[in-house]
C-alpha positions as CSV (number, residue, x, y, z in Angstrom):
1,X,-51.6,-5.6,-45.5
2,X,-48.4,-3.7,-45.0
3,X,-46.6,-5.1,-42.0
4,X,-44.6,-2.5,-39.8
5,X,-41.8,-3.3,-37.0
6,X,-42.0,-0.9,-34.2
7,X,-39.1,-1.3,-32.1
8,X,-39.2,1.1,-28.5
9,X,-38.7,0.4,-25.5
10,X,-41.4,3.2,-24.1
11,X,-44.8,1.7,-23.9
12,X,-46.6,5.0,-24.0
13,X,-45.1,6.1,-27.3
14,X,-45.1,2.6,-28.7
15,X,-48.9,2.6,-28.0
16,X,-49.4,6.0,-30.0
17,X,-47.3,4.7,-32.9
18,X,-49.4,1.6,-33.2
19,X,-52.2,3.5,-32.8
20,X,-51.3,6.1,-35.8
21,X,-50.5,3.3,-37.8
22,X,-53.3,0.9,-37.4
23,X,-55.9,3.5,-37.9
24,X,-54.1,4.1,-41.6
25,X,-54.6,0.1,-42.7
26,X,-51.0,-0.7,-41.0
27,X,-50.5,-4.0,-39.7
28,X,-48.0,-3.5,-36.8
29,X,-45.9,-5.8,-34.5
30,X,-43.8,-4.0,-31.0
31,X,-40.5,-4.9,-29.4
32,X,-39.6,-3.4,-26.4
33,X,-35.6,-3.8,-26.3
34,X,-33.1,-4.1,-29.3
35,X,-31.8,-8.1,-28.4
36,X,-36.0,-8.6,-29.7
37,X,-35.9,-6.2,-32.2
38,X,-33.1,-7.0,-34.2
39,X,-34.0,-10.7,-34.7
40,X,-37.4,-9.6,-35.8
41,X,-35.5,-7.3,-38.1
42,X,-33.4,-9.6,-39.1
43,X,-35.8,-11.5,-40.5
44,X,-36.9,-9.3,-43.5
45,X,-40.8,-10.0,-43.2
46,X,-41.6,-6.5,-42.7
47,X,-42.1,-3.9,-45.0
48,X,-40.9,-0.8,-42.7
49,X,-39.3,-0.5,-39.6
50,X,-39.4,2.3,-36.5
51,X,-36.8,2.1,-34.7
52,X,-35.6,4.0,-31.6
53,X,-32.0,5.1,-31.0
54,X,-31.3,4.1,-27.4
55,X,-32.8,0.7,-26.5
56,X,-32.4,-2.3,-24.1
57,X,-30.1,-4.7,-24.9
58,X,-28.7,-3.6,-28.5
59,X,-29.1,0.5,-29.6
60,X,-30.7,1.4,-32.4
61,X,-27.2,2.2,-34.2
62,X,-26.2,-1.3,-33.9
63,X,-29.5,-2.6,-35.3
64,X,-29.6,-0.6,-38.7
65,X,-25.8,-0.9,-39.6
66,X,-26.0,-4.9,-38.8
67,X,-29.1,-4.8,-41.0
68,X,-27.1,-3.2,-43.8
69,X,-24.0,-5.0,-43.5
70,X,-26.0,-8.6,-44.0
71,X,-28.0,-7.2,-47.1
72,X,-31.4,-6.1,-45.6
73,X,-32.7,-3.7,-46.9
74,X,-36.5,-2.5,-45.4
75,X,-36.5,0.6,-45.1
76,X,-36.1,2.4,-41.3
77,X,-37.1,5.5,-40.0
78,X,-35.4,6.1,-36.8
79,X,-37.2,8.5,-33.7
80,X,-35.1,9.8,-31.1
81,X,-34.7,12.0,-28.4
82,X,-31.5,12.6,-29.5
83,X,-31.8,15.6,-32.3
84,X,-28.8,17.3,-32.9
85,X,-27.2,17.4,-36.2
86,X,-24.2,15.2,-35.0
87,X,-27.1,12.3,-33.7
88,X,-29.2,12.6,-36.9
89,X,-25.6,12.3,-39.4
90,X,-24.7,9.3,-37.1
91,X,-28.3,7.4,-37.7
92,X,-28.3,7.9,-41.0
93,X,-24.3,6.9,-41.8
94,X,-25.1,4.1,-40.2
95,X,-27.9,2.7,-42.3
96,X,-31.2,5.3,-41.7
97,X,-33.3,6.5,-44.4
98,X,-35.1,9.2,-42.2
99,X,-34.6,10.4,-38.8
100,X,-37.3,12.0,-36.5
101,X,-36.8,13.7,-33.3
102,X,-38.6,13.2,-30.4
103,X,-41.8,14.3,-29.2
104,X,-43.1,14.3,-32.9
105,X,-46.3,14.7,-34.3
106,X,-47.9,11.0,-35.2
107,X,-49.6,12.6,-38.8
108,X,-45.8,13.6,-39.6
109,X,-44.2,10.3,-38.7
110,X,-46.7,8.3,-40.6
111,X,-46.6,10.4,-43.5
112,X,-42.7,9.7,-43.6
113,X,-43.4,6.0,-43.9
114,X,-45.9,5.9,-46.7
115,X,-43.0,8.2,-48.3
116,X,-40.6,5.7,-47.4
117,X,-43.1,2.7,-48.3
118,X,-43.7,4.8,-51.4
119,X,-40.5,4.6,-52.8
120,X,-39.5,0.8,-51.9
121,X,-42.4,-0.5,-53.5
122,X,-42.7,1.5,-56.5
123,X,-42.3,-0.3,-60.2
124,X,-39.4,1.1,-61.7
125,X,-41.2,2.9,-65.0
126,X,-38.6,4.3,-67.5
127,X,-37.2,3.3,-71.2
128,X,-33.9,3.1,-70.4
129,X,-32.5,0.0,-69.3
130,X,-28.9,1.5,-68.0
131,X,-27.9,5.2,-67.2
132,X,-24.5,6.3,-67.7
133,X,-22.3,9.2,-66.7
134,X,-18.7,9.4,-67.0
135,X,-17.3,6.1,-65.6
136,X,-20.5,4.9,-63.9
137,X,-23.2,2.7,-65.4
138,X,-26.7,2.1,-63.4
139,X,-28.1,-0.8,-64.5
140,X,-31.8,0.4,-63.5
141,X,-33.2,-3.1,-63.8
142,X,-31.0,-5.4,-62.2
143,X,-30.1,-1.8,-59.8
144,X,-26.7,-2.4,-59.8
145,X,-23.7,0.4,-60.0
146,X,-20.5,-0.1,-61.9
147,X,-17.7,1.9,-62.1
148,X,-15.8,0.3,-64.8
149,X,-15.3,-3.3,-63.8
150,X,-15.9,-2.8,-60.1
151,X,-19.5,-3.4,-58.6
152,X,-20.2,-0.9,-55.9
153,X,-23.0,-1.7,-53.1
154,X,-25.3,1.2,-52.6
155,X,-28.0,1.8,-49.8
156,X,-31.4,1.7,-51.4
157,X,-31.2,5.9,-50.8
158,X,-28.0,6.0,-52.1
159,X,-29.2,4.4,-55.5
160,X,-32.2,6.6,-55.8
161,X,-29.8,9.8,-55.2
162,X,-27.1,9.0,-57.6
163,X,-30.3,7.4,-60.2
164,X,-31.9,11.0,-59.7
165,X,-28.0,12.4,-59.9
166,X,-27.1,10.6,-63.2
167,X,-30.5,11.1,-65.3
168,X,-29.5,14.8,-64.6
169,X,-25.8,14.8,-65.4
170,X,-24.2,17.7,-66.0
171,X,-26.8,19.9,-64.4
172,X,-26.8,21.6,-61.2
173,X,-28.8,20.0,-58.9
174,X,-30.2,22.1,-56.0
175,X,-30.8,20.2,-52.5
176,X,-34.6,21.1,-52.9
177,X,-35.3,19.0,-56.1
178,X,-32.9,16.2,-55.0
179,X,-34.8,15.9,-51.6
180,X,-38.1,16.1,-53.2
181,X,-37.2,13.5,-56.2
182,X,-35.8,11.1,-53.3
183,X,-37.9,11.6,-50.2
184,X,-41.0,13.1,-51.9
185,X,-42.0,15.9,-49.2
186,X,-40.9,19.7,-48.7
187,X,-37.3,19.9,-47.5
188,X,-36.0,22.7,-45.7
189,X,-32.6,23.6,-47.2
190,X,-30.5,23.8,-43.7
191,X,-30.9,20.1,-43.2
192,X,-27.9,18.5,-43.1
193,X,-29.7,15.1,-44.5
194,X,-28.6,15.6,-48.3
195,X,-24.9,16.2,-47.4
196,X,-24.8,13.0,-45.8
197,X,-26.0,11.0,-48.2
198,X,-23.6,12.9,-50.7
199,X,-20.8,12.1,-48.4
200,X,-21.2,8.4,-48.3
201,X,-22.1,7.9,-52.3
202,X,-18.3,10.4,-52.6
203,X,-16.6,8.0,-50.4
204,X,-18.3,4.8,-52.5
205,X,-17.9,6.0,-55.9
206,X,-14.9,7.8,-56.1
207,X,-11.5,6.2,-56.3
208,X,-8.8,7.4,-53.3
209,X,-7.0,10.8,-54.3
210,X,-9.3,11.1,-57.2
211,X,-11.2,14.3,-58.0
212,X,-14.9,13.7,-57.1
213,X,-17.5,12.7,-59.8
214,X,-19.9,14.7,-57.7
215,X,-18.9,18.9,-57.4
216,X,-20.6,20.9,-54.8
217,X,-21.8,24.4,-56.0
218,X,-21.3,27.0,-53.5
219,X,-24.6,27.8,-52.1
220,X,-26.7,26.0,-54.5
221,X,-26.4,22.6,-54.8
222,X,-24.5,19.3,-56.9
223,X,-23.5,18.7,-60.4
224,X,-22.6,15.1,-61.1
225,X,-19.8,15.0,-64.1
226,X,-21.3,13.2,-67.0
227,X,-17.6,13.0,-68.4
């Protein structure tokens, strides 16, 4: 059974959350302040985590990026009440895969986990055993980025943008068919949730002063260089 980590310190909206979830097969655990919730997310036995922004004891914020810096990996889908753009870039920087605004509609917010779920647990299915454009090289079964003799950590998102990026080198990419490759919904083209995610793989693959591997077309979308 799929084991979820619902971290919120509202009881109300915890209840409805577990309530969503159970009815869908989900087996799911609450926390009611962050000191709680990060040890149980620490502990990498669950398969996805909810986790509210402002929290008891530790925020949100602190939990995902301390999550990341120590190598785990489940996937998170923060919810706050907090929903401008500036909030949203800031949860996912710091380690977010997806980022819902509170109130939200439960159908929605479950859907956005099986997508999440979806793409964690999915066997990697293609013939090629490395991808390569320019000076990077993906190994797709060990999932590990090199740009020439320098390993570069990425995000679980990160690596399936830049997989999705490189096995379309050279091609403009709009944000529409990088969003619905990645997250595997509709995607409005005003979010600001692909540029982010295109920031921090820029600031990860690309050496200081050089010219990016990744070009921005005006009004469209990304090309990756496969040079």
């Amino acid at each position: 059974m799929t084991r979820v980590l619902t971290i919120e310190d509202d009881a109300i909206t915890a209840g409805e959350i577990a309530g969503e979830l159970r009815t869908r097969g989900f087996s799911v655990d609450w926390v009611d302040n962050g000191r709680d919730g990060m040890a149980r997310a620490m502990s990498d036995e669950y398969d996805v985590i909810t986790l509210d922004r402002m929290l008891p004891g530790v925020d949100g914020l602190t939990i995902v990026s301390t999550m990341r810096s120590v190598a785990v990996y489940t996937p998170v889908l923060m919810l706050s009440a907090l929903g401008d753009v500036d909030e949203r870039i800031r949860g996912l920087r710091a380690g977010g895969d997806d980022y819902v605004t509170k109130p939200f509609n439960l159908a929605e917010m479950s859907a956005r986990l099986e997508v999440l779920l979806r793409r964690q647990q999915a066997p990697a299915v293609q013939k090629e055993a490395t991808l390569r454009a320019g000076p990077l090289e993906l190994d797709l079964i060990a999932r590990k980025l090199k740009r020439g003799n320098e390993e570069i950590v990425l995000l679980p998102t990160e690596y399936r943008v830049l997989e999705f990026m490189m096995r379309h080198a050279g091609r403009t990419i709009t944000r529409t068919m990088l969003f619905e490759a990645v997250w595997g919904y509709h995607f409005d083209p005003g979010s600001k949730l692909i540029d982010v995610h295109i920031g921090r793989l820029r600031k990860k693959i690309d050496p200081p002063e050089a010219p990016s591997l990744i070009q921005t077309v005006r009004s469209f979308g990304y090309v990756l260089s496969e040079n």
